[in-house]
C-alpha positions in Angstrom: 87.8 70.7 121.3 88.7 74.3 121.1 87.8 75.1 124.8 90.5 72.2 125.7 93.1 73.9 123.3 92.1 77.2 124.8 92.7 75.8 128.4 96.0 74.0 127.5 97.1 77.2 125.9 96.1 79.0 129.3 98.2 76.5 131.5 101.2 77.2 129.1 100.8 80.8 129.2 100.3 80.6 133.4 103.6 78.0 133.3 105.9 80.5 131.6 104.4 83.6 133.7 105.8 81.8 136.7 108.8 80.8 135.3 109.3 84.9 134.1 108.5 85.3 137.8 110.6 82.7 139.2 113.7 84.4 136.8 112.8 87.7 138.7 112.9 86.4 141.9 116.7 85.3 141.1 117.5 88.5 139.5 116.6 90.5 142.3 118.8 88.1 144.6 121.5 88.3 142.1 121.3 92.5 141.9 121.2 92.4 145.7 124.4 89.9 146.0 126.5 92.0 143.7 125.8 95.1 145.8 126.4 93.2 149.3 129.8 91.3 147.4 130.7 95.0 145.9 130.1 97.8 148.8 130.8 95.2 152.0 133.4 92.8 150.9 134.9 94.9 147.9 134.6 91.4 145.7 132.5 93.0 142.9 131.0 89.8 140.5 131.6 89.4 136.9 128.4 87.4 136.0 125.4 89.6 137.7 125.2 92.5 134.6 125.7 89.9 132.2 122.6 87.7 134.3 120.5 90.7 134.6 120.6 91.3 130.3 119.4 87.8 129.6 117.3 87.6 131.9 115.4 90.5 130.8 114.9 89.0 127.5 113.5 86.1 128.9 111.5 87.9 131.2 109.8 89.8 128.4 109.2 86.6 126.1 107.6 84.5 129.2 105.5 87.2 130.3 104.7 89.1 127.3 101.7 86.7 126.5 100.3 86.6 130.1 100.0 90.0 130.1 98.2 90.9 126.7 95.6 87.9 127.9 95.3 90.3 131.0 95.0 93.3 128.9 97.5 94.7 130.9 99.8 96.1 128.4 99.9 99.6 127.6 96.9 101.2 125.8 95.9 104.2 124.2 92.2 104.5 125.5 91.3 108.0 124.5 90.1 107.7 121.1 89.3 104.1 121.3 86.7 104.9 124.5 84.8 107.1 122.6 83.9 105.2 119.8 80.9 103.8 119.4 80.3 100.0 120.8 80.6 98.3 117.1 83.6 100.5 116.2 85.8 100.2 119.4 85.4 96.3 118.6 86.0 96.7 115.1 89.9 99.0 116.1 90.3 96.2 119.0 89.9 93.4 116.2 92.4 95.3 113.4 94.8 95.9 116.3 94.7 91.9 117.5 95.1 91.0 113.9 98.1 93.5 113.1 99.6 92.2 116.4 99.1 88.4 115.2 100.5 89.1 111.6 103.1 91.6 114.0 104.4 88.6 116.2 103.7 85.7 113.3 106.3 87.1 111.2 108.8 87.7 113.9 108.0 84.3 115.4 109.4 83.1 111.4 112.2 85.4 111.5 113.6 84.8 115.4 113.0 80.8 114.6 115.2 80.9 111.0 118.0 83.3 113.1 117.7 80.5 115.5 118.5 77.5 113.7 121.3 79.6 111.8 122.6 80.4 115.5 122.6 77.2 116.6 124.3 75.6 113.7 127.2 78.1 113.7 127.7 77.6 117.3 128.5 81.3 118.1 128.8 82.2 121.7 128.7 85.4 123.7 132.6 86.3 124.8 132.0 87.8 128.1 132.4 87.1 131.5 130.8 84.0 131.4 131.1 82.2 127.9 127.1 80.9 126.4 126.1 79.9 123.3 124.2 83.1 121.8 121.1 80.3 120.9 120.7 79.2 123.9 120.1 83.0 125.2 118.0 83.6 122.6 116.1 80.7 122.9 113.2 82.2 124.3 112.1 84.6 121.8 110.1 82.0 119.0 108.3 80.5 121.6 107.5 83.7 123.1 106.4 85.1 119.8 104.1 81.9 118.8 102.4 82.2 122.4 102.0 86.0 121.8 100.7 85.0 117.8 98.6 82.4 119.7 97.1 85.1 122.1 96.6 87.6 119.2 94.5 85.0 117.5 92.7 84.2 120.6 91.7 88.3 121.0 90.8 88.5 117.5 88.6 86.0 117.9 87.2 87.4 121.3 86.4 90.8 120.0 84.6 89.9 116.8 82.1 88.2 119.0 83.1 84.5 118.3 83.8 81.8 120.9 87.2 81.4 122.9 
């Protein structure tokens, strides 16, 4: 049973990697209209900047927990390499669990601010007028799959089964 919830929580990591990639792809078409509307046709957008902030945000909450199941965040190796084996899985453990309690607690937080966002209806006066909630949508699932992840490493390093 807990191979198929490790597999569906694979496919769900993979699906919103693709979708940070997907939002990429349109941010670099959107950066690149802006600059061929503003320098060739002197019709600068409104939209593009305001694009380009939220879809960092998402970006970073769909991707974040595909890349700490690729290890491919940033890591401080020098210490940890020269520990002993027992040791370095001992730091890689307490760093998965402080990361899990880390992203648990925001996951709580972001999903509370969320609800009180949605239910006072605020929205973003700029350019283009959105409902703050439904730009900040991302974030609790992005933090449960990162809590997720963290539980999955913890697991990994103190020598149990994923």
């Amino acid at each position: 049973m807990l191979r198929g919830v490790s597999r569906a929580l694979d496919a769900l990591i993979v699906a919103c990697a693709l979708l940070a990639v997907a939002i990429l792809i349109a941010l670099v078409a959107s950066v690149a209209f802006e600059v061929v509307m503003r320098y060739f046709f002197n019709q600068p957008t409104r939209w593009v900047v305001e694009f380009s902030e939220y879809a960092l945000l998402w970006v970073a909450f769909l991707a974040g927990p595909w890349v700490l199941r690729e290890e491919g965040h940033v890591k401080v190796e020098l210490l940890v390499e020269r520990l002993p084996p027992r040791r370095r899985r001992m730091v890689h453990v307490l760093t998965s669990l402080a990361g899990m309690a880390t992203c648990a607690l925001f996951f709580w937080v972001s999903t509370s601010f969320l609800v009180e966002l949605y239910q006072s209806g605020e929205v973003l006066f700029r350019s283009v007028q959105v409902k703050k909630w439904a730009v900040m949508c991302v974030m609790a699932p992005g933090l449960l799959l990162l809590t997720l992840q963290f539980m999955r490493r913890t697991v990994q390093w103190s020598g149990g089964a994923t």
